[in-house]
N, C-alpha and C positions, 0 to 999 in steps of 0.2 A: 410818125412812121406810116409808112403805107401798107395797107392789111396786103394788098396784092406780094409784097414781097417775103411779107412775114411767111406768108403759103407756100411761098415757092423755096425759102429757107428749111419748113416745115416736111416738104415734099423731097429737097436731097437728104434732109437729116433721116427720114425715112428710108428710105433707097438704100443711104451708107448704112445706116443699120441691119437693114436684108441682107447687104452683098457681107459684111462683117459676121453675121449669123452663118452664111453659106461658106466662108470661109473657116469659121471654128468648128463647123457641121464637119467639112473636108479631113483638116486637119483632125480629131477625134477619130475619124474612117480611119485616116494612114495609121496615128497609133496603134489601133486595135488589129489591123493587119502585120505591121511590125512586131508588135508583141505577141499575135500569135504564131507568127516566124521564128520566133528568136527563143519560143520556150521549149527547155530541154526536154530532147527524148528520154521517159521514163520507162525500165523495162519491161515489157510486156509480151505475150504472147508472138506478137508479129517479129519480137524481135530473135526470137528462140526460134521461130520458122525460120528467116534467113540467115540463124547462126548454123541452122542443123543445113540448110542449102549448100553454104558458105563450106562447110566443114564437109560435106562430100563430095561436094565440086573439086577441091584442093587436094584430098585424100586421094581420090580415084585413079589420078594418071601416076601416081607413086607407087600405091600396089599394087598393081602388075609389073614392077622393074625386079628384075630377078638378081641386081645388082642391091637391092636396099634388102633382098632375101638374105643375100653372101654378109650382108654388114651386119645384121640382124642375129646372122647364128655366130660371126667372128665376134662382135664387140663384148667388148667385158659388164657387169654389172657399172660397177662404178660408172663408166664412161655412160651408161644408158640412161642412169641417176643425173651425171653433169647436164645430158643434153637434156632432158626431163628439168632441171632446172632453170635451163637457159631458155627454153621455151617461157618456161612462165613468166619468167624475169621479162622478155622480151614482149611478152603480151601483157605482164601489168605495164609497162612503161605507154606501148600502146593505148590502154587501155585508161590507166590514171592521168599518164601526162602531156602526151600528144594532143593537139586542137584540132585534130583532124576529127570533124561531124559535132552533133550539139547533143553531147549525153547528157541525162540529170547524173548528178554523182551519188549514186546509193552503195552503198555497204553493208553489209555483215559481219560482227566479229574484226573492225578495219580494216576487210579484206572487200574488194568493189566487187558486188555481184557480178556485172558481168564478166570479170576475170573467173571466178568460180559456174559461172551457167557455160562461156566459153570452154575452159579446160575439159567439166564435165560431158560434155556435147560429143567436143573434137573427140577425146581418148574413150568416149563410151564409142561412137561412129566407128572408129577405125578397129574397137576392138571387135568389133561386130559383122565391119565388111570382110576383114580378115575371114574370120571365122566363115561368113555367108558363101562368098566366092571359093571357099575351099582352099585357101593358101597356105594352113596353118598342115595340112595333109599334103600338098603338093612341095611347100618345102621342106617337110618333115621335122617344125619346129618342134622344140622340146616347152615344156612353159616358158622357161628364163627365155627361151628365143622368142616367143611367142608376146614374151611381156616388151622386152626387145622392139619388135617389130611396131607393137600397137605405139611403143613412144614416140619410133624414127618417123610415124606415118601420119603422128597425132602434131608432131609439129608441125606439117603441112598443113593438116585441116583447121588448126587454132588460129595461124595465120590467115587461112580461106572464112573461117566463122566470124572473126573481127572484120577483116576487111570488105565485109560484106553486109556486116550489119553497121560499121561505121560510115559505110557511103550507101548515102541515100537521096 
């Protein structure tokens, strides 16, 4: 065998070596940027800032309609109970079973937190704009209308607190 070629054997099996090194170097990069793409949003502070954004952004152009005031003092209990359930129903579904955004899935009691930080947000906000802006006096609600109001108002903002903190 000739040494000259055993060296020059020597020197590509080197080479493929580096360039094979540099390629599992790469590859290693892409996983750990992937996997840090792909791990769910767990809920935290920033996410309560953009529920509570979400939920007044949504809320605000509803209570001023002097039309959601007339529904508000017309509607019956019961029916304020349906819509108060069908919100929630519609925001766990959102919320548990839609793959819209990469949530981690936490719960409480197997109820998904964010469904409970959601609800609590939107209908504490809306009970609260009501009251701030002075509408609870200007349409002259009674409490029942006033509870009334905060559901009709709160389904807006539940909607605006999800869909604002699920896209991101």
């Amino acid at each position: 065998m000739n040494p000259e070629t055993e060296r020059t054997k020597e020197k590509r099996r080197t080479a493929m070596e580096e360039k094979l090194q540099e390629i599992y170097e790469g590859i290693e990069e892409l996983r750990k940027e992937v996997g840090g793409r792909k791990a769910p949003d767990a809920l935290g502070w920033d996410d309560i800032a953009q529920e509570i954004v979400g939920a007044v952004t949504f809320a605000l152009p509803f209570l001023f309609t002097a039309e959601l005031w007339d529904i508000a003092k017309d509607i019956s209990v019961e029916r304020s109970i349906a819509v108060l359930f069908m919100t929630l129903g519609v925001a766990y579904l959102f919320i548990a079973k839609s793959r819209i955004g990469n949530l981690k899935r936490e719960e409480l009691f197997h109820i998904p937190k964010r469904l409970l930080t959601v609800t609590g947000i939107a209908y504490l906000i809306s009970a609260v704009l009501i009251y701030v802006y002075g509408i609870n006096s200007l349409a002259d609600f009674t409490l029942g209308q006033y509870i009334n109001a905060t559901i009709l108002i709160s389904t807006f903002a539940v909607i605006g607190a999800i869909t604002v903190d699920m896209v991101k």
